[in-house]
TIPA-871240 format. One line per field, with one value per residue (C-alpha): residue in one letter; chain; x, y, z. Coordinates in nm, 4 decimals. Each point is the difference from the previous one (the first is absolute). Layout:
r <- (A ...)
c <- (A ...)
c1 <- (X ...)
c2 <- (Y ...)
c3 <- (Z ...)
This chain:
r <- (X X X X X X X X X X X X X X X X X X X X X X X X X X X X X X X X X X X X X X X X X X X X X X X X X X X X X X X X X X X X X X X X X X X X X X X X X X X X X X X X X X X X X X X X X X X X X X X X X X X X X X X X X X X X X X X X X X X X X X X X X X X X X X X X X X X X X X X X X X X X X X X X X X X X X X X X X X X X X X X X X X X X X X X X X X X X X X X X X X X X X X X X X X X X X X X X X X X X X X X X X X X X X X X X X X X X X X X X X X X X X X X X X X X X X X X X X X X X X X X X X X X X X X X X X X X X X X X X X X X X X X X X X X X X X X X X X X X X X X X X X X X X X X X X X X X X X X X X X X X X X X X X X X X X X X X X X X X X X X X X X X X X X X X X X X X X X X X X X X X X X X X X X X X X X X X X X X X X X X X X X X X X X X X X X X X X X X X X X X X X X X X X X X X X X X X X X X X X X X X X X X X X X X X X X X X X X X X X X X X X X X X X X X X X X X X X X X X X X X X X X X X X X X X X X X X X X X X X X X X X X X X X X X X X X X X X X X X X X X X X X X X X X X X X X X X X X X X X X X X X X X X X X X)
c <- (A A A A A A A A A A A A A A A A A A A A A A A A A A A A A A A A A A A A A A A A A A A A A A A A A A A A A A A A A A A A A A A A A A A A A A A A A A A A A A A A A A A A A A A A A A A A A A A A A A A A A A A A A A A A A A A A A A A A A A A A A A A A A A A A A A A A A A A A A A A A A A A A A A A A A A A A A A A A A A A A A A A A A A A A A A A A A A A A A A A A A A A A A A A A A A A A A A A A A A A A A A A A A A A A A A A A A A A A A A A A A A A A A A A A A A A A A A A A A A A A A A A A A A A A A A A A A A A A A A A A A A A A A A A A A A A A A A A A A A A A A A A A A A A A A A A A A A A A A A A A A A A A A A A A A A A A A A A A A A A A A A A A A A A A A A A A A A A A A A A A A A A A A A A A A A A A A A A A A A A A A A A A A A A A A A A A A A A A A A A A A A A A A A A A A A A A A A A A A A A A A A A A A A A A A A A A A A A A A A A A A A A A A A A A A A A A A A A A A A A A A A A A A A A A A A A A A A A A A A A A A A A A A A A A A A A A A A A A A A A A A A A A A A A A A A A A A A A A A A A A A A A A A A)
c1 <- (-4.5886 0.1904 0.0952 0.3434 0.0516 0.2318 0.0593 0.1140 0.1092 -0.0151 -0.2802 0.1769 0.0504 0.2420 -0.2453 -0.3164 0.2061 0.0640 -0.3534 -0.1271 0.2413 -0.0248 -0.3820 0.0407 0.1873 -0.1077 -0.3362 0.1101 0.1458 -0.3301 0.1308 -0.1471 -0.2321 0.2621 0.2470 -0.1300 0.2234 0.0433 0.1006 0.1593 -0.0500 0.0215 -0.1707 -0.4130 0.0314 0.2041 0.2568 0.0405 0.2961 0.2575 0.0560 -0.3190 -0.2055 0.1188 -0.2968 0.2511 -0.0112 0.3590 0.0809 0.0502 0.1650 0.3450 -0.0953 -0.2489 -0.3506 0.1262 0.2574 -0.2241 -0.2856 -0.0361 -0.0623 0.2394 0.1578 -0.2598 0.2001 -0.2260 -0.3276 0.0554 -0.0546 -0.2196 -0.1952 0.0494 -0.1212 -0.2834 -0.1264 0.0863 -0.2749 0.0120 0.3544 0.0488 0.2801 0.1626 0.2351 0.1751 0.2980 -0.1871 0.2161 -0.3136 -0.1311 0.2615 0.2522 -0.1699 0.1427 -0.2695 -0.1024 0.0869 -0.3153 -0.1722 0.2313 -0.1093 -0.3511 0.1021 0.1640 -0.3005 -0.2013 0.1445 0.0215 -0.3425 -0.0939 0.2084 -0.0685 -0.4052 0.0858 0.1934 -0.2560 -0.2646 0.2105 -0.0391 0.3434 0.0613 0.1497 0.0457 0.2056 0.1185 0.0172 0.2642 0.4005 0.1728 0.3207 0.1493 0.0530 0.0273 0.1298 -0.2164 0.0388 -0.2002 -0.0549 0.0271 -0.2290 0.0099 -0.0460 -0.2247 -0.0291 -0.2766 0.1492 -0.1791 0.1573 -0.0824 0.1525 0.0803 0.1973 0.1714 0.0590 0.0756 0.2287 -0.1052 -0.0043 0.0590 0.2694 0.1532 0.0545 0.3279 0.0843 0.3213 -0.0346 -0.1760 0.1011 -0.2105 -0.3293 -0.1460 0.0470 -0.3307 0.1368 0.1569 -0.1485 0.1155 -0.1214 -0.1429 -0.3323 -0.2605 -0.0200 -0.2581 0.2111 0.2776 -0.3178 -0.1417 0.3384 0.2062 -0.1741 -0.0114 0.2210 0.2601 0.3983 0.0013 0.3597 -0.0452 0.2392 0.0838 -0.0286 -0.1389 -0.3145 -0.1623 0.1341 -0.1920 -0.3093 0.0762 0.0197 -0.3302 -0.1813 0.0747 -0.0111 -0.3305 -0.1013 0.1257 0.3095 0.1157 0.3366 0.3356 0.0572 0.3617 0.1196 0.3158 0.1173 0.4005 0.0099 -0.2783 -0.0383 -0.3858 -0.1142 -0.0235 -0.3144 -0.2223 -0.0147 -0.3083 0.1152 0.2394 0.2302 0.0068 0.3639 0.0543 0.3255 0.3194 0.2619 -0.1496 -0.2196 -0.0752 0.1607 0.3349 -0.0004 -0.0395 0.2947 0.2179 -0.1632 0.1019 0.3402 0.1087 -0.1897 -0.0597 -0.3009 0.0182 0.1835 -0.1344 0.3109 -0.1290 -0.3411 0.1334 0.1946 -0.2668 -0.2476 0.2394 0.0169 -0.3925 -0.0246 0.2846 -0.1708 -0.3459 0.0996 0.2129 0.3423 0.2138 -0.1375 0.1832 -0.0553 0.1511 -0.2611 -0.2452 0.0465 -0.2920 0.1259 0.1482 -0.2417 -0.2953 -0.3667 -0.1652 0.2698 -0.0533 -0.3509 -0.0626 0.2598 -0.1829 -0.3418 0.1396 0.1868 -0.4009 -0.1246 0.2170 -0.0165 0.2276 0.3899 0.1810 0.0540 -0.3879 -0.0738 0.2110 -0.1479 -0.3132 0.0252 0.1598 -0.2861 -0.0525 0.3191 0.1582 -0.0943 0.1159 0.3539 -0.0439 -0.0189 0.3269 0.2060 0.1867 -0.1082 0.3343 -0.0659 -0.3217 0.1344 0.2365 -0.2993 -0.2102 0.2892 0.1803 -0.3121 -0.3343 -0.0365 0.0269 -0.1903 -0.3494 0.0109 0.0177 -0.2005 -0.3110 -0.0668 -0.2520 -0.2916 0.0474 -0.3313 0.1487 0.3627 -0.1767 -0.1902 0.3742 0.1736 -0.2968 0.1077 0.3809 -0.0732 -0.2044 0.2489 -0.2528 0.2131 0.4064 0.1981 0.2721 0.2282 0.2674 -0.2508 0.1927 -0.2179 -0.3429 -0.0520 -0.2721 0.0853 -0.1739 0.0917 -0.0158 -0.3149 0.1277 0.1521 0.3575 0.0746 0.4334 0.1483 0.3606 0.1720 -0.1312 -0.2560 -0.3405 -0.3290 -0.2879 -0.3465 -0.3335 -0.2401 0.2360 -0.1594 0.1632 0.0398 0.2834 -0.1847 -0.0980 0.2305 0.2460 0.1674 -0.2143 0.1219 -0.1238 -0.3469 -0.2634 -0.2020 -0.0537 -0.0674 0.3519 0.1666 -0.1394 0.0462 0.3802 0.0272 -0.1657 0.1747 -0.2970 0.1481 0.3864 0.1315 0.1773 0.3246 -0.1294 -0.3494 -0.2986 -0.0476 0.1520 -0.2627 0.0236 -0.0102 -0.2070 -0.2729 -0.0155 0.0696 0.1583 0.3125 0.2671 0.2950 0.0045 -0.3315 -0.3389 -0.2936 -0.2476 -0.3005 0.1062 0.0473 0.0847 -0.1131 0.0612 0.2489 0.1588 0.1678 0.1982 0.3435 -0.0370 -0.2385 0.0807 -0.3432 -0.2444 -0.1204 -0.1322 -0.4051 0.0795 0.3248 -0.1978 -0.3183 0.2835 0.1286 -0.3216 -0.0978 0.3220 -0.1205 -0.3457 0.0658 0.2622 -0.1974 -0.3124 0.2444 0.0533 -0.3487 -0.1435 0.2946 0.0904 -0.3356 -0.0471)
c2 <- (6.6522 0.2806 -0.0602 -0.0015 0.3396 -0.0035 0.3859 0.0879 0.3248 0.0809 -0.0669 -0.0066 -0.2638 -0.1814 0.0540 -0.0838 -0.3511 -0.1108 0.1084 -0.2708 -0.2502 0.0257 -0.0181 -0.2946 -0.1776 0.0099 -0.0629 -0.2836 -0.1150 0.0460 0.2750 0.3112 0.0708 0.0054 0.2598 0.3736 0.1906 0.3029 0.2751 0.3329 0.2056 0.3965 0.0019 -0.0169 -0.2437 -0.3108 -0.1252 0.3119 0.1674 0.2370 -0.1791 -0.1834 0.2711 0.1830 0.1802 0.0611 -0.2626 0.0249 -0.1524 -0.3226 -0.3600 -0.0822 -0.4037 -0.1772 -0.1129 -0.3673 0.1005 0.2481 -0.2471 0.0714 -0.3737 -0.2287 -0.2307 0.1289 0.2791 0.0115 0.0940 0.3389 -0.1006 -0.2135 0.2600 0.1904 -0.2002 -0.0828 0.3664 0.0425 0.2529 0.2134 0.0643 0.2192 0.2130 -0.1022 -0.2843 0.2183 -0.2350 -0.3566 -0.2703 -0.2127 -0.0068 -0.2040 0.2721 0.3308 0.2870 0.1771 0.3131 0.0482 0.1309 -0.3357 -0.2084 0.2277 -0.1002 -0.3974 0.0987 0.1517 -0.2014 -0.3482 0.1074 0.1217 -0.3191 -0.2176 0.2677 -0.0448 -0.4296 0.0766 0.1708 -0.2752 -0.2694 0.1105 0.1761 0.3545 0.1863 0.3950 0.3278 0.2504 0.3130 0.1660 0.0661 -0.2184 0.2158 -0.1956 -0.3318 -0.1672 -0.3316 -0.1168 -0.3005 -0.1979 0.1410 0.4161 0.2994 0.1919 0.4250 0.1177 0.3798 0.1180 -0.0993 -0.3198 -0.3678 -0.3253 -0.3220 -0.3292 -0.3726 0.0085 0.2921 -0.0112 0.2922 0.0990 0.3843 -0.0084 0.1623 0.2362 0.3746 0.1403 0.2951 0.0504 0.3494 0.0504 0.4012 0.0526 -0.1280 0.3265 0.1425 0.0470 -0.0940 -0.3168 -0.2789 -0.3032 -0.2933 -0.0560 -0.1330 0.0990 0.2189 0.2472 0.2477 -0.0065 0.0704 0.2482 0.2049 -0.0114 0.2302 -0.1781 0.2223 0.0274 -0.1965 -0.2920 -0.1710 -0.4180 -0.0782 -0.4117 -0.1569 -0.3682 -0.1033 0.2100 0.3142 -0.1959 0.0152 0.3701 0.0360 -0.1297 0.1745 0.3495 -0.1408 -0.1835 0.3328 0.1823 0.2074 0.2427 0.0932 -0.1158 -0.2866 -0.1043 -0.3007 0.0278 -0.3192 -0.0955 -0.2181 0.0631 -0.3453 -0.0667 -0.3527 -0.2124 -0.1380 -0.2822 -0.1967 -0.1370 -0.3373 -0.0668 -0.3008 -0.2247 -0.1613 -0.3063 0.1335 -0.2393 0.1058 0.3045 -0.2307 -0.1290 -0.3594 0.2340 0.2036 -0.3377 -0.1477 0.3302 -0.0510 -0.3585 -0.0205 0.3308 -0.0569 0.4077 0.2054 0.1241 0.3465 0.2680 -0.0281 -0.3804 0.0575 0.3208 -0.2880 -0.2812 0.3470 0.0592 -0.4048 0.0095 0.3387 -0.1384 -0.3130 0.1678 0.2196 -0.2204 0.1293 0.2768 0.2774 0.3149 0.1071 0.3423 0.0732 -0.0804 0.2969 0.2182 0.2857 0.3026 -0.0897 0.2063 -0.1060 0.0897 -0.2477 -0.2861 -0.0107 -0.0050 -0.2794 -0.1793 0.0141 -0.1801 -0.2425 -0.0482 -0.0671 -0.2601 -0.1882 0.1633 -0.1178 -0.1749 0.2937 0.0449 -0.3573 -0.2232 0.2148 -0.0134 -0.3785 -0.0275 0.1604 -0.2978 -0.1235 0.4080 0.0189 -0.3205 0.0755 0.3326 -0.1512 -0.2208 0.3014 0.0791 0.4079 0.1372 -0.1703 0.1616 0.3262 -0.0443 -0.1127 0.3657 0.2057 -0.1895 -0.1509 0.1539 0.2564 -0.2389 -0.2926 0.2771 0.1223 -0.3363 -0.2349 0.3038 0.1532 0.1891 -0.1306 0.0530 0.2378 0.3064 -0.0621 0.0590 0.3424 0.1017 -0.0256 0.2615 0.2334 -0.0501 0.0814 0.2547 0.1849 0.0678 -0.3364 0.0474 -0.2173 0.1148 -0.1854 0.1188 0.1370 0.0354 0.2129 0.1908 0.2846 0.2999 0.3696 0.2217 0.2912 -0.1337 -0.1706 -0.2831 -0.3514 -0.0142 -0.3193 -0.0428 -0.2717 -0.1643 0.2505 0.2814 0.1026 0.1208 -0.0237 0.2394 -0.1797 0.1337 -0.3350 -0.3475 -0.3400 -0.2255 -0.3523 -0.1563 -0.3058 -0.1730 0.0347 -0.3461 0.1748 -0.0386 0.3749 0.1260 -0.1501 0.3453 -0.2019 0.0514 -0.3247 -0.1485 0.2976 -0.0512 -0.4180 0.0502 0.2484 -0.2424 -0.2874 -0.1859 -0.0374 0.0082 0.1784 -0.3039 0.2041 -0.1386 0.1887 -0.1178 -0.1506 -0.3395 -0.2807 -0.3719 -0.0725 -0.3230 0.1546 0.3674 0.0340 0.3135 -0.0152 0.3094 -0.1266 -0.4259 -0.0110 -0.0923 0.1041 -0.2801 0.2094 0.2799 -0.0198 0.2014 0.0260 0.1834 0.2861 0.0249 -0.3193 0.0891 -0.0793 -0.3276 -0.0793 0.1276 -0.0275 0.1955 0.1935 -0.3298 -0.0509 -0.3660 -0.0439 0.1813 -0.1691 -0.3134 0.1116 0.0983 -0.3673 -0.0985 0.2922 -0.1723 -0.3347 0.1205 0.2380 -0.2769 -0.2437 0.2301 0.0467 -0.3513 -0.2432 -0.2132 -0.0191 -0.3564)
c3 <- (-2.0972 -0.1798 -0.3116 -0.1606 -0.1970 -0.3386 -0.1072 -0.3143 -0.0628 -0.3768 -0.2203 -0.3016 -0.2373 0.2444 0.3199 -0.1969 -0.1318 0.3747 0.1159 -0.2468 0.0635 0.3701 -0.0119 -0.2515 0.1899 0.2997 -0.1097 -0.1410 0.3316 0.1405 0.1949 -0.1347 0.3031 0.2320 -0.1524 -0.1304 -0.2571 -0.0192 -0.2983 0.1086 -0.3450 0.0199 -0.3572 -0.0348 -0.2962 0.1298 -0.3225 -0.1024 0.1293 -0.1524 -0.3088 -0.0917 0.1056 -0.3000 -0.2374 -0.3065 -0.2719 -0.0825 0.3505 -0.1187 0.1568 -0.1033 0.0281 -0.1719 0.0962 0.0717 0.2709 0.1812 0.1875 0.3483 0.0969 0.1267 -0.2166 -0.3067 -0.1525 -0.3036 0.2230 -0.1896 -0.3107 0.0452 0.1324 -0.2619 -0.2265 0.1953 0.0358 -0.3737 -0.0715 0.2677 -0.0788 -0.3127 -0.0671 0.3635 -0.1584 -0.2039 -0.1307 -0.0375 -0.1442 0.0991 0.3453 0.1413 -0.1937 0.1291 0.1356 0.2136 0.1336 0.3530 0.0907 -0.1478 0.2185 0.3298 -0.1197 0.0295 0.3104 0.1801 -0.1650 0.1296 0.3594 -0.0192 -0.0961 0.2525 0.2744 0.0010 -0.0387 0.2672 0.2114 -0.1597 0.1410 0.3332 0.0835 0.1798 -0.3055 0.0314 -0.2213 0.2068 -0.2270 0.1990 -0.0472 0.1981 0.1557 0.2804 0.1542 0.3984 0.0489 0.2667 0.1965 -0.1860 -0.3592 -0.1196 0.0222 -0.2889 0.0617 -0.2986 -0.0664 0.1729 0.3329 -0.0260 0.0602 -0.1227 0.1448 -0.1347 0.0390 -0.3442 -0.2240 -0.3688 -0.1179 -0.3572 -0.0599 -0.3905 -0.2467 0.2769 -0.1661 -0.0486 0.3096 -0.1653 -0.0691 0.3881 -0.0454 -0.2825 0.1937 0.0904 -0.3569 -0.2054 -0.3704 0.1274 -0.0194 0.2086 -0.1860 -0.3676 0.1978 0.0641 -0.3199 0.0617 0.1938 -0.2826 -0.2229 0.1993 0.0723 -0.3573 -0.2389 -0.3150 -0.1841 0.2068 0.0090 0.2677 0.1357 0.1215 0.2143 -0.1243 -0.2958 0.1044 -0.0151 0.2191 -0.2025 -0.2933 0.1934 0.0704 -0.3782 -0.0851 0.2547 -0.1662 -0.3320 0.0620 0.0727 -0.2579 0.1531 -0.2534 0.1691 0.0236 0.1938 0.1177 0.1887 0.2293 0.1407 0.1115 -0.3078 -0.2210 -0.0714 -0.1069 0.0701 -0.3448 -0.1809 0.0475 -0.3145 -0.1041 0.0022 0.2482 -0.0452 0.2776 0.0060 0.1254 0.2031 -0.0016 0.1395 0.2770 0.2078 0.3619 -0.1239 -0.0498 0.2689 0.2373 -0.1447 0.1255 0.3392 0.0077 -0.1595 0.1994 0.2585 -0.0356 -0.1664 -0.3250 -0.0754 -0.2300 -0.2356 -0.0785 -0.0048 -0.2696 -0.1729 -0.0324 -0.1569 -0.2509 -0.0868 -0.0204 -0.2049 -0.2343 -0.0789 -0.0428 -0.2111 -0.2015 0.0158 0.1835 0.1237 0.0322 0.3637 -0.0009 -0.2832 0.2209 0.2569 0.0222 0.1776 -0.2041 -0.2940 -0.0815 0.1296 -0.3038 -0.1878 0.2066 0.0470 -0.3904 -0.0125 0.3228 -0.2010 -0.3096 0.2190 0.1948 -0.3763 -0.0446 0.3038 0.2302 0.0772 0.2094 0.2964 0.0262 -0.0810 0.2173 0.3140 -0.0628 -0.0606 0.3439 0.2043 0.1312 0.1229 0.0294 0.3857 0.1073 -0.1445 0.1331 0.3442 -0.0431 -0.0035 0.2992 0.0975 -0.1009 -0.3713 0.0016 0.0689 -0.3016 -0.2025 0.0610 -0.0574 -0.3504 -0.1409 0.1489 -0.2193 -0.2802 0.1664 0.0550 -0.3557 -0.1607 0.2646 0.0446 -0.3481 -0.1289 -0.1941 -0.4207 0.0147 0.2613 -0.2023 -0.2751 0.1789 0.1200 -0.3356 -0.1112 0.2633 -0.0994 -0.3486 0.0288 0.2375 0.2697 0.2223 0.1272 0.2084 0.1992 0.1931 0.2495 0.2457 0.3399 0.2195 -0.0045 0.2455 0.0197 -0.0778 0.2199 -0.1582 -0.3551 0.0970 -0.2005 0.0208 -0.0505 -0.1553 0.0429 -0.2716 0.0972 -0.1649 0.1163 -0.2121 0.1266 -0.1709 0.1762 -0.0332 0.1193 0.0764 0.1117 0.0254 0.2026 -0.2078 0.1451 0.0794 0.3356 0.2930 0.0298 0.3036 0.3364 0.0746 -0.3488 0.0953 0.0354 0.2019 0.3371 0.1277 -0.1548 0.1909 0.3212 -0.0198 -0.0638 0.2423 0.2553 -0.0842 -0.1059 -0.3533 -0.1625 -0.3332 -0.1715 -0.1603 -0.3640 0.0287 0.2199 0.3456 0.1304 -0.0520 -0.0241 -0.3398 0.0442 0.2467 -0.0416 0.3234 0.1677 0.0920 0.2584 0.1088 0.0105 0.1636 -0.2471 0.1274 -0.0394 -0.0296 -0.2530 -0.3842 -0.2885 -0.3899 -0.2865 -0.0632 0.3390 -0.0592 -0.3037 0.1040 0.0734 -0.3023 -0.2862 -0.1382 0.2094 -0.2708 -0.1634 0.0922 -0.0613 0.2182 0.2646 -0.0378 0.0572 0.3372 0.1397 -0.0278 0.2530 0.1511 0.0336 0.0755 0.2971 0.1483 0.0140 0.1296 0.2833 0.1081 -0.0699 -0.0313 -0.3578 -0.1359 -0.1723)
């Protein structure tokens, strides 16, 4: 009897999560032996990937330990772990609140990665199921008849019954003309070629200012870069501060209970302009009083200016536009999924800006590390960026501001962030599933899934035996760059893919 395959391709954090659940669960159902699972990771180490594969110890995670386990329904595996493996530790939890509290290294948190599905993957084998990695890059997709053969590069194949689509953070191709050029540098990660190919001395231009330009930062300053370093973004906008202790507000006026009553008295979803309305209600009554909303703009003010002004507000607790949406991480998706697409649309282009700096901020310690570079002069932000190009004859990047202006910079890293735009996706295997029809750009960012199965979705059809995870979903939840709300789907993910193969298990 041939057994029923599951492939996952991805063995990130988000592939490595369903490997375990799948396995667990279908052990549970007594079922193990009759199913194999397999990993398609183009990686040697397995957890590692782009980001947590880092080596620098200023690569650190912008949520804390608690939020970060890779176990369903048991977000605080991670520190838990972490306090388990106390001593072997050290210097890796570099802003430690208390375990529960810590900010990590991200190469300590690619060592719980590979080190849980090492763990599960050996039970697994123990256990008696057909468990396999495929160290390959997966690059193309056939629907078959029944189930998908996946091309891997090599001009091998692999085929399977159900596939799992979880390729990671996709990198930015936004700039796909400067590619071929040797001083740029497509992606913050891995570090070593940016380490390898920037002399030390020498003036370096980030394109972005988000978090990834942070991480950017701290790889030449965890190396001790002794040039100029200059980040060019449209708005400049840096992403605020983590405080140390983060009030939790118990929201009451923007919640689910509210957003229901719309639904039901207007028989209509929610639009941004209420959602907008019942934010200002909540940040009013948090922070005792009216707030002055134009003096909250961001854009137009100097980086340097806010980010001291961000730190003190992270010493004291934080405010009400970093507190109230970090308090509704929970409940942020769901709303996110009552607005109607044209809402949505509005909600990227007035508020997203706004929404990323606030909701993902930096931890206190690398604000801290920037502020240096500010102050020492070393660290510029620029905003207005409009195009970057490549002068042949200058041999230089000509970076073009909105009004007019050009800057001419030798070595550019590319820190705009991961691609929300299917067609922004460097990644050959997105390219090639669009362009076969196997997958569809949802106009908000991501593919078209079923929000309560993961599963794949072109036109009005679902296909029953193909599911997505992770960053490729962002436009329909809001979250994907949450381990936690991830972790979350992957068990619907679970539990409907099992269904599928073995019926409701009891």
């Amino acid at each position: 009897m041939s057994l029923t395959n599951i492939t996952i391709i991805g063995g990130g954090a988000c592939g490595i999560s369903a490997f375990i659940e799948l396995f667990l669960q279908l052990r549970i159902a007594k079922s193990h032996r009759e199913v194999s699972i397999t990993i398609i990771e183009e990686n040697q180490e397995v957890g590692k990937g782009l980001a947590f594969g880092t080596k620098q110890p200023g690569h650190i995670l912008n949520t804390q330990a608690d939020l970060m386990g890779i176990h369903f329904s048991e977000p605080q595996h991670f520190s838990d772990w972490l306090i388990e493996h106390d001593a072997r530790i050290g210097d890796e939890v570099v802003d430690n609140q208390g375990e529960n509290k810590a900010f990590t290294t991200r190469r300590l948190y690619g060592d719980y990665l590979k080190e849980q599905f090492e763990h599960y993957f050996a039970l697994a084998q123990k256990e008696g199921m057909d468990v396999q990695v495929i160290h390959a890059c997966a690059t193309k997709v056939h629907q078959q008849e029944s189930g998908f053969t996946v091309d891997l590069a090599g001009n091998t194949q692999h085929s399977c019954d159900f596939l799992v689509l979880s390729p990671g953070t996709p990198v930015a191709d936004n700039y796909p003309q400067l590619n071929d050029k040797e001083h740029y540098f497509g992606s913050p990660w891995p570090s070593d070629p940016i380490l390898e190919k920037i002399p030390k001395e020498a003036d370096v231009a980030i394109l972005g200012s988000s978090l990834s330009a942070i991480d950017a930062l701290m790889t030449l300053t965890d190396n001790d870069y002794q040039g100029k370093i200059t980040c060019y973004s449209p708005d400049g906008l840096m992403p605020r501060v983590q405080p140390e202790e983060q009030d939790m507000i118990d929201c009451k006026f923007l919640t689910l209970k509210k957003l229901h009553e719309i639904q039901r008295n207007e028989l209509r979803n929610p639009t941004v302009k209420e959602i907008f309305r019942l934010f200002k209600e909540e940040a009013e009554a948090y922070a005792g009083g009216k707030i002055d909303w134009k003096a909250t703009a961001r854009t137009g003010k100097p980086a340097e200016k806010l980010l001291e002004e961000d730190i003190e507000i992270a010493r004291n607790g934080g405010d009400a536009l970093s507190n109230i949406p970090y308090s509704l991480r929970y409940e942020s998706s769901e709303m996110w999924k009552w607005l109607d697409e044209s809402e949505k649309l509005k909600f990227k282009k007035w508020f997203g800006t706004y929404w990323a700096v606030n909701r993902h901020c930096m931890p206190l310690i690398n604000a801290e590390r920037v502020n240096k570079l500010f102050t020492s002069k070393q660290l510029q932000v620029v905003p207005g960026l409009k195009e970057v190009a490549f002068d042949d004859g200058r041999q230089s990047f000509v970076l073009t501001h909105g009004d007019g202006r050009e800057v001419l910079e030798k070595f550019v890293i590319n820190a705009t962030g991961p691609a929300s735009a299917v067609k922004l996706m460097k990644s050959e295997l997105m390219q090639n599933l669009a362009k076969d029809g196997l997958i569809e750009p949802e106009d908000v960012g991501g593919i078209k899934i079923n929000t309560e199965t993961m599963q794949v979705i072109t036109g009005k059809s679902v296909y029953p035996n193909f599911y997505a995870i992770g960053h490729i979903t962002n436009g329909l939840l809001l979250d994907v760059n949450a381990v936690w709300f991830n972790v979350k789907m992957i068990g619907n993910l679970s539990r409907h893919l099992i269904s599928q193969i073995i019926g409701n298990p009891s």
